[in-house]
C-alpha positions as CSV (number, residue, x, y, z in Angstrom):
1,X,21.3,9.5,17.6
2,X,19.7,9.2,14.4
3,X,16.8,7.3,13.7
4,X,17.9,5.9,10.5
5,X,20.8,3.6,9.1
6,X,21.5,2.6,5.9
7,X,23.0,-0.6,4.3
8,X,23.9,-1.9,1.0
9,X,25.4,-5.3,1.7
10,X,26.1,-8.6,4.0
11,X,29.1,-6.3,5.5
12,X,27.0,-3.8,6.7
13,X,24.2,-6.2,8.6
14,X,26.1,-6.3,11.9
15,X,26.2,-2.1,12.3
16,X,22.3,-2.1,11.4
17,X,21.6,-5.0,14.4
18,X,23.7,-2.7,16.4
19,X,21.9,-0.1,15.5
20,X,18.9,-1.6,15.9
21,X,19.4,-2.8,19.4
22,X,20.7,0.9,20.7
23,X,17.8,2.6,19.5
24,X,15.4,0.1,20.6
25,X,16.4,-0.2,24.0
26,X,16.7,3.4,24.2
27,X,13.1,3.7,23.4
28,X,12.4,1.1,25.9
29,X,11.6,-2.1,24.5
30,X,12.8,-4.9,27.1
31,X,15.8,-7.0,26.3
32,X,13.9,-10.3,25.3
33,X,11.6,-8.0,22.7
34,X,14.7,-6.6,21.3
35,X,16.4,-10.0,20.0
36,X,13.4,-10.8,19.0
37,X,13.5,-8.0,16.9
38,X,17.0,-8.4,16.1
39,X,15.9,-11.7,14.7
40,X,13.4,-10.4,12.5
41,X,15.3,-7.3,10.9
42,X,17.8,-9.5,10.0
43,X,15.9,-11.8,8.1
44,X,14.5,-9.1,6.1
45,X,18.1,-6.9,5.6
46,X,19.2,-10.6,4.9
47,X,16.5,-10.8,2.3
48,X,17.2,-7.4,0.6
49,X,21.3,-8.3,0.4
50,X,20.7,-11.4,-1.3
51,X,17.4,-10.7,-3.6
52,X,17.8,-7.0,-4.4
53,X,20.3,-4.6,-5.8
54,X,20.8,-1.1,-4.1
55,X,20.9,-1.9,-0.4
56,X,17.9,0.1,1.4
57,X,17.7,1.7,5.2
58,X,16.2,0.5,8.2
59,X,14.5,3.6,10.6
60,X,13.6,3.1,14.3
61,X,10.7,4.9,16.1
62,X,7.9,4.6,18.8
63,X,4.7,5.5,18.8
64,X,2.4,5.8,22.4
65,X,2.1,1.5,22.3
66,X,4.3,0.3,20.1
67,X,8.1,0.2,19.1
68,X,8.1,0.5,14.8
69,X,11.0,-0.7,12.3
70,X,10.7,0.1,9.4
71,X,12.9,-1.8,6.6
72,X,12.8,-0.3,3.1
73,X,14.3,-1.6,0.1
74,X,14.6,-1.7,-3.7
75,X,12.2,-5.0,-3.7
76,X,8.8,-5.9,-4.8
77,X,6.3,-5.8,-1.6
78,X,6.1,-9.3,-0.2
79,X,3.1,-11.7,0.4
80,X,2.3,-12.7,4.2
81,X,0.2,-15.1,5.7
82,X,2.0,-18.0,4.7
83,X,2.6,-21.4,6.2
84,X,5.8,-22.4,7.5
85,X,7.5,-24.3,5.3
86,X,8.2,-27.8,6.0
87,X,11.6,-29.1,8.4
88,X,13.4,-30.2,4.9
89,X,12.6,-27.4,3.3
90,X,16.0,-25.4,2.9
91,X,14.5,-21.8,2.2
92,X,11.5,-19.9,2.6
93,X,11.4,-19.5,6.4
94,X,12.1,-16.0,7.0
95,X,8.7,-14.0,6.3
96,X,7.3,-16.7,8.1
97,X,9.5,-16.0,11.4
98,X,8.9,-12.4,11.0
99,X,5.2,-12.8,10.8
100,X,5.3,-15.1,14.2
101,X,7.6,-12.7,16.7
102,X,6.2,-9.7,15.9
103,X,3.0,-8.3,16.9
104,X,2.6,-7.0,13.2
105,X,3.9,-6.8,10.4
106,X,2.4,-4.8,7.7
107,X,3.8,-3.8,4.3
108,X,3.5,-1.2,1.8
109,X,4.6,-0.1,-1.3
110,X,7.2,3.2,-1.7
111,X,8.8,5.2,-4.3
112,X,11.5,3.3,-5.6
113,X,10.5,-0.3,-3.7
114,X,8.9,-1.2,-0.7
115,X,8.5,-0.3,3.5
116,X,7.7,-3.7,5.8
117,X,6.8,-2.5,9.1
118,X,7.2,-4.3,12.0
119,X,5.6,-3.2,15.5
120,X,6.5,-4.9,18.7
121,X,4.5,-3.6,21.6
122,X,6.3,-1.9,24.3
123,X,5.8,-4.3,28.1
């Protein structure tokens, strides 16, 4: 199985939680850590379909603590550490969400856009 899939738009987010899901629970990440992690790679493929043009790939891997996504796209690299936004607000919450369930989340800039890591230790 490959360790990488790409997408380019809202048809294509369904394969990469899919995706997402097999490899993770093949690397042994428990159930309960994968839909968190479902939860938070789709908030950020969400974010690439509706904010930049191009698509980008997500690529699964482990390391000797920690299972690592890894969602790169065409976008600028995005600010953390915010607050959640207020209960009215009707936008804004998904960096937020992805800050809170995972264990870290990191970001970097790469040739052509940006790389936001997530890590999720492995119980």
């Amino acid at each position: 199985m490959s360790d990488t899939i790409p997408y380019a738009d809202a048809a294509d987010l369904a394969a990469v939680r899919a995706f997402v899901r097999a490899r993770a629970l093949s690397l042994g990440l428990s159930d309960e850590r994968v839909e968190l992690l479902l939860l938070a790679v789709n908030e950020l493929t969400t974010n690439t379909v509706q904010h930049t043009d191009g698509g980008g790939h997500v690529r699964v891997w482990a390391d000797t603590e920690h299972l690592v996504c890894d969602v790169i796209d065409g976008g600028p690299v995005p600010v953390f550490g915010r607050s959640m936004p207020s209960a009215d607000a009707t936008r804004g919450r998904g960096l937020a969400i992805v800050e809170r369930i995972c264990d870290k989340v990191s970001a970097i800039p790469v040739p052509d856009g940006t790389m936001v890591s997530l890590r999720l230790r492995r119980r």
